[in-house]
N, CA and C of each residue as an Amber inpcrd file, in Angstrom:
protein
   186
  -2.4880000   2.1740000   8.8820000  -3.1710000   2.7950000   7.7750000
  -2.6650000   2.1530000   6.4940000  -3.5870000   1.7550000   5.4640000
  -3.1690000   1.8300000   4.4580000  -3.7240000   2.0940000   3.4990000
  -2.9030000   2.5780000   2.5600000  -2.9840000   3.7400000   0.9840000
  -2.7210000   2.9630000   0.1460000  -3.2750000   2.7920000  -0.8780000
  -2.6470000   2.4320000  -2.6460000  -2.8090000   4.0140000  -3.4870000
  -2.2720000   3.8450000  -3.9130000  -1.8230000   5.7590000  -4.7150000
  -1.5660000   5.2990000  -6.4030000  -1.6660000   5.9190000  -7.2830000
  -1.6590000   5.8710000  -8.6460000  -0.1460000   6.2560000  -9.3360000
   0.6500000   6.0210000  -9.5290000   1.7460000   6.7770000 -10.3210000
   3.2550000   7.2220000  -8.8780000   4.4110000   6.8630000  -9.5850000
   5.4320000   7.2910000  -9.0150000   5.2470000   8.6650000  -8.3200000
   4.8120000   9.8740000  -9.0010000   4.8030000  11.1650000  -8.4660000
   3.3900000  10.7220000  -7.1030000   2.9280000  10.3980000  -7.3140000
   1.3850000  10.5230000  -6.3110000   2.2490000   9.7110000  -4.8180000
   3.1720000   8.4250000  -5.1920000   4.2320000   7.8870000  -4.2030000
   5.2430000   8.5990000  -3.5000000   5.4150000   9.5990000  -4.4810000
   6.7380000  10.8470000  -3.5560000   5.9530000  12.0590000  -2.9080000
   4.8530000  11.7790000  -3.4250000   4.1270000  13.2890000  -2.8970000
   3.7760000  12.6510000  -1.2830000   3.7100000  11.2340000  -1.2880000
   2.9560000  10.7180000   0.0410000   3.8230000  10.5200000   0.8050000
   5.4100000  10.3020000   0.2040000   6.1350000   9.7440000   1.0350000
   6.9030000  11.0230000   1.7810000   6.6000000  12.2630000   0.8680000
   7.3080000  13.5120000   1.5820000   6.5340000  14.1520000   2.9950000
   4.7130000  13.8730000   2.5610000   3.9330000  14.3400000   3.1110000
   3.6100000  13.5660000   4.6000000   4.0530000  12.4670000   4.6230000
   4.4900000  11.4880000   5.5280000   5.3990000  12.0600000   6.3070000
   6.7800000  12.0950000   5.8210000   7.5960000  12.4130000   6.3750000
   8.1240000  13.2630000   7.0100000   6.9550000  14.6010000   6.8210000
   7.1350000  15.4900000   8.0300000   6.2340000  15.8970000   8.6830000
   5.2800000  14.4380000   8.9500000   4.6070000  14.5370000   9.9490000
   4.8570000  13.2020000  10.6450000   5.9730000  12.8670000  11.1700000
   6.5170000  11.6760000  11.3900000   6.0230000  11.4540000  13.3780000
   5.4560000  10.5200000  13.5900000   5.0830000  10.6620000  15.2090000
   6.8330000  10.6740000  15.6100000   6.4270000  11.1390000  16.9270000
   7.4440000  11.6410000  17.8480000   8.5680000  10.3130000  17.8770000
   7.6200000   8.8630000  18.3870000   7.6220000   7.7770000  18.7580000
   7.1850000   6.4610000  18.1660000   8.3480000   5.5160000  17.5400000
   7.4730000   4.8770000  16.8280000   8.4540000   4.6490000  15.7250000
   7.9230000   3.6500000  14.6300000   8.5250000   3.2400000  13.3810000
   7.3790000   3.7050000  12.1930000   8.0330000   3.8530000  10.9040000
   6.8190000   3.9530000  10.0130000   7.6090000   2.8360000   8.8600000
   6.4520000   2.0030000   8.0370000   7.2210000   1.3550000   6.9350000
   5.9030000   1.7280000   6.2750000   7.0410000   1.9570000   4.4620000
   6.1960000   2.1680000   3.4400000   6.5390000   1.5410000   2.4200000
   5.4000000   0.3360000   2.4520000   5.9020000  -0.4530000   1.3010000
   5.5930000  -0.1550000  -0.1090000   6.1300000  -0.2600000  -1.0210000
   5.7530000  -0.0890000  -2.7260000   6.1870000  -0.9120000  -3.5470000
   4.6010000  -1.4790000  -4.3950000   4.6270000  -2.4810000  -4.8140000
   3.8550000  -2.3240000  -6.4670000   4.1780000  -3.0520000  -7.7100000
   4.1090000  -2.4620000  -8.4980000   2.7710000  -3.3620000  -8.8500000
   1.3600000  -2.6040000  -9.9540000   0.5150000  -3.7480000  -9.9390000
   0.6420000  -4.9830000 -10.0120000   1.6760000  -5.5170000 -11.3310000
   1.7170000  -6.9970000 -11.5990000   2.5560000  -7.3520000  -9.6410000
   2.9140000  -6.7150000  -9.1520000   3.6880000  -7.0990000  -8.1950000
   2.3390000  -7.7630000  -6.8880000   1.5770000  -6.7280000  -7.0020000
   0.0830000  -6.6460000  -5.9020000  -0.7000000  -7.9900000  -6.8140000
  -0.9900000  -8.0830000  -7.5980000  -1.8490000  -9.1780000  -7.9280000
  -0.8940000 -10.3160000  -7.8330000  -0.1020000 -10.5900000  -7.3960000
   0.6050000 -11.5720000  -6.9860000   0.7360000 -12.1070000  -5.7900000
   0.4680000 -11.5200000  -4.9940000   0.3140000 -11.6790000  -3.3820000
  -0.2290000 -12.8390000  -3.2750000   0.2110000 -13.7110000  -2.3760000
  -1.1980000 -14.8210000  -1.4310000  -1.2970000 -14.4520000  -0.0820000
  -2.5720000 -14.5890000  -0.4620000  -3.1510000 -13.9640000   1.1010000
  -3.7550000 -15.8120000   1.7700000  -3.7000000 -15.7890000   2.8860000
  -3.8690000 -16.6660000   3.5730000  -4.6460000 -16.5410000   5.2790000
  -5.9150000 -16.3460000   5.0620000  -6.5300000 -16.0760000   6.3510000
  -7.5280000 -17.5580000   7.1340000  -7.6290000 -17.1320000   8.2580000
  -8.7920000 -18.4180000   8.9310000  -7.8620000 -19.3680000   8.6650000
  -6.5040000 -19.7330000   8.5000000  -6.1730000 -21.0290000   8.0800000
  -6.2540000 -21.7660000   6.6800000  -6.7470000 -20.6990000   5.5610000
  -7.1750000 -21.0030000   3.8690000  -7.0140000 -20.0980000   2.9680000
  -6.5240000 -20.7380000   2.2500000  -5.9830000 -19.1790000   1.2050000
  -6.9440000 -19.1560000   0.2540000  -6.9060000 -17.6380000   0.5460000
  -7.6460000 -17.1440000  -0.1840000  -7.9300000 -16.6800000  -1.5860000
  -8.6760000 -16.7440000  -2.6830000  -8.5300000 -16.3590000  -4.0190000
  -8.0690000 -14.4420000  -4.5010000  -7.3430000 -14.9980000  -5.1300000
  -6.5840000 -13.6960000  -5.3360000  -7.3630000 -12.1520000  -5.9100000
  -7.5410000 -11.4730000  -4.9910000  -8.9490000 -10.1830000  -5.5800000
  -8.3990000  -9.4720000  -6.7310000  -8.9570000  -8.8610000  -7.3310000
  -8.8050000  -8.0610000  -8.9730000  -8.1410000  -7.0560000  -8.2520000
  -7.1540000  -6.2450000  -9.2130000  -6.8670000  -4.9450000  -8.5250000
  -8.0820000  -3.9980000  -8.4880000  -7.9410000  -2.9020000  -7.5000000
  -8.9960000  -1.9830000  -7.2250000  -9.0100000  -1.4200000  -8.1280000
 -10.1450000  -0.5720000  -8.7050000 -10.6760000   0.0010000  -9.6640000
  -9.7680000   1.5090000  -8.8720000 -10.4080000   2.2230000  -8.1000000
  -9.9980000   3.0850000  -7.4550000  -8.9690000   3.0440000  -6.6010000
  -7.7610000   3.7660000  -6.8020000  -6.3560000   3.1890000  -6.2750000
  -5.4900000   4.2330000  -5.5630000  -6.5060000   5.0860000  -5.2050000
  -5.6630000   6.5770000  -4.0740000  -6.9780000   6.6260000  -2.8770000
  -6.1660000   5.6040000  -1.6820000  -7.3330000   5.5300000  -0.2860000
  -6.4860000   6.1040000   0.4790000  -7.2870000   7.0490000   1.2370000
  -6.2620000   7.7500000   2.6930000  -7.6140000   7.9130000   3.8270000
């Protein structure tokens, strides 16, 4: 699954709400990354990298 969330508090609210519903079995990682941090990424698929997308307009997906 993955989420982008708006603001430090909207990050602790997910990471608590996460955390006690943790599967039985299993690992969870939650990465957090700051915008200038996300528009920095290279993405590299099919063998070609790809041009770097705008940040999302809308930024809390579950």
């Amino acid at each position: 699954m993955i989420g982008l969330v708006n603001g430090q508090e909207n990050f602790d609210a997910h990471v608590r709400r996460i955390g006690g519903n943790l599967p039985e079995r299993g690992d969870v990682f939650i990465f957090q990354f700051t915008d200038r941090q996300y528009e920095n990424i290279v993405r590299f698929s099919d063998q070609s990298r790809r041009r770097r997308r705008k940040n999302p307009e809308q930024i809390a997906l579950f």
